[in-house]
N, C-alpha and C positions, 0 to 999 in steps of 0.2 A: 401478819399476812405476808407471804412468799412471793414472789412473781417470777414467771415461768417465762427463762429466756434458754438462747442456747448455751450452752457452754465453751469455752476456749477449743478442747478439744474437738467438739461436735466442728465446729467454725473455721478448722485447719484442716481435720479431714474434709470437707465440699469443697474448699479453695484446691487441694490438693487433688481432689478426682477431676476437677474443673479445669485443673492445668494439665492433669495427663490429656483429657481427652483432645483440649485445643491441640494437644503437641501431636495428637494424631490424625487430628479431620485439617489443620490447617495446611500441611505438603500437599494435600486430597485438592484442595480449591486452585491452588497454585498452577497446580499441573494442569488446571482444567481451564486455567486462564489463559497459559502459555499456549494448550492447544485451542484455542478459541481464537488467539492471536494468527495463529499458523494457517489457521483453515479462514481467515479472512484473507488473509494476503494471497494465499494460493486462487480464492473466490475474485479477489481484486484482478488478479496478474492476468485471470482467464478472461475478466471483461474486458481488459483494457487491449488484452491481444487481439481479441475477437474484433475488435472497435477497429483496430489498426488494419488487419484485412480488408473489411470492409471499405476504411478510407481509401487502400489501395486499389481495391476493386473499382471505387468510383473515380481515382486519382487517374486511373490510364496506368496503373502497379506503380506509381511513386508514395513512396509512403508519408506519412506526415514528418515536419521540417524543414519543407520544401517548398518556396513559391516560385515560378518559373523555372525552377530546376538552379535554383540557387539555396545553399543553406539558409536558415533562417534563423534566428534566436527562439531562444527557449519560448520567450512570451508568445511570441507566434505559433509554435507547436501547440503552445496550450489551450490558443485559440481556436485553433483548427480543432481539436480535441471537444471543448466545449463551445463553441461558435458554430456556424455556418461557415463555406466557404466555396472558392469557384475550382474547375476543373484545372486551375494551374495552381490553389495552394493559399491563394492570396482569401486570407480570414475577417472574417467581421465580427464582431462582440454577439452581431442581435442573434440570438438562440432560434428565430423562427425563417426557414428559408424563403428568401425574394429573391429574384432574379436581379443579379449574375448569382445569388451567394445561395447557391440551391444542394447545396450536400450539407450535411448533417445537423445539428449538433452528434455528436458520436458518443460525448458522455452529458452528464446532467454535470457535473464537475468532477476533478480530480480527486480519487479518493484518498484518505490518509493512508500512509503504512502504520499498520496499529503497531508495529513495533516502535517507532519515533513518534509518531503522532504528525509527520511532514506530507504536504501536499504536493510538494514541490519535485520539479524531473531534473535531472542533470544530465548533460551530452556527454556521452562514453566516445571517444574517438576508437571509429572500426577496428582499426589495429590491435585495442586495449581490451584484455579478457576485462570481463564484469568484475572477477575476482580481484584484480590491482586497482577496481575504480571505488571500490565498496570502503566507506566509513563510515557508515550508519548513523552522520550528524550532516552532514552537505546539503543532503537532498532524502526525500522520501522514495524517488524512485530513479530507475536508470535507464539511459537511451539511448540506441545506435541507430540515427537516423537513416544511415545506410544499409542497413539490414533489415529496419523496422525490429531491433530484437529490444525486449522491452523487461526490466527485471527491478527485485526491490534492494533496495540499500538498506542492507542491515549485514550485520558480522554473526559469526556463530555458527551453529547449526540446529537444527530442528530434531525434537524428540526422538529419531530413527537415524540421527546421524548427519541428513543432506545437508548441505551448505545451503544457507537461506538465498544465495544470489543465483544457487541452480534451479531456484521453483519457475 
């Protein structure tokens, strides 16, 4: 009695049409992760501007990093961002507004740059294009509290060329 398996050859050819085709759907995913990355960050950059306006609208046009018109540390930017806070800047943890602390939360929290996976801002000093502040390991994101201009930390450029610190 015989028993019916494949043969060496049969078992090389399928290995072999099974690595061509990886070797052509897998670039296909890649690229589709990298723009999936792109268009978060660009989705990210828009809310977190849009946030910033607004603080400013209720700030009297001081944008966040500011309490009484003095610079603040990061921690406190990121309060103001995610907290509550009063019309001079000065932030509270609790997410829900009480009086004095009746402006925002602005975000639900800081979101990653999907490119590092960092939650975290770093202060660009006004003077410094984004472009001499960007290492893509510091921080997830970047800030000119003096401008309110708000950008991601990462290096490179995107599918079409732009440099990822112009989004």
């Amino acid at each position: 009695m015989r028993e019916k398996a494949f043969t060496l050859i049969e078992v090389i050819l399928v290995v072999t049409i099974l690595g061509i085709l990886a070797a052509v759907v897998l670039p296909t995913f890649s690229d589709h992760a990298t723009s999936a990355k792109e268009s978060a960050a660009k989705s990210n950059l828009m809310t977190i501007r849009s946030q910033i306006e607004l603080y400013k609208l209720q700030h009297n046009g001081v944008p966040p990093g500011y309490v009484n018109g003095t610079a603040a540390s990061v921690d406190v930017l990121t309060l103001q961002f995610v907290g509550t806070s009063t019309v001079d800047g000065v932030a509270s943890s609790n997410p829900n507004p009480t009086s004095p602390f009746i402006y925002g939360p602005y975000l639900k929290k800081i979101p990653k740059n999907p490119f590092n996976n960092l939650s975290t801002i770093a202060y660009v000093a006004e003077a410094t294009a984004f472009s001499a502040a960007v290492d893509g390991t510091s921080s997830g994101w970047l800030y000119k509290k003096e401008t309110g201009e708000f950008g991601i930390n990462w290096t490179g450029t995107d599918h079409e060329g732009v440099a990822f610190y112009n989004y």
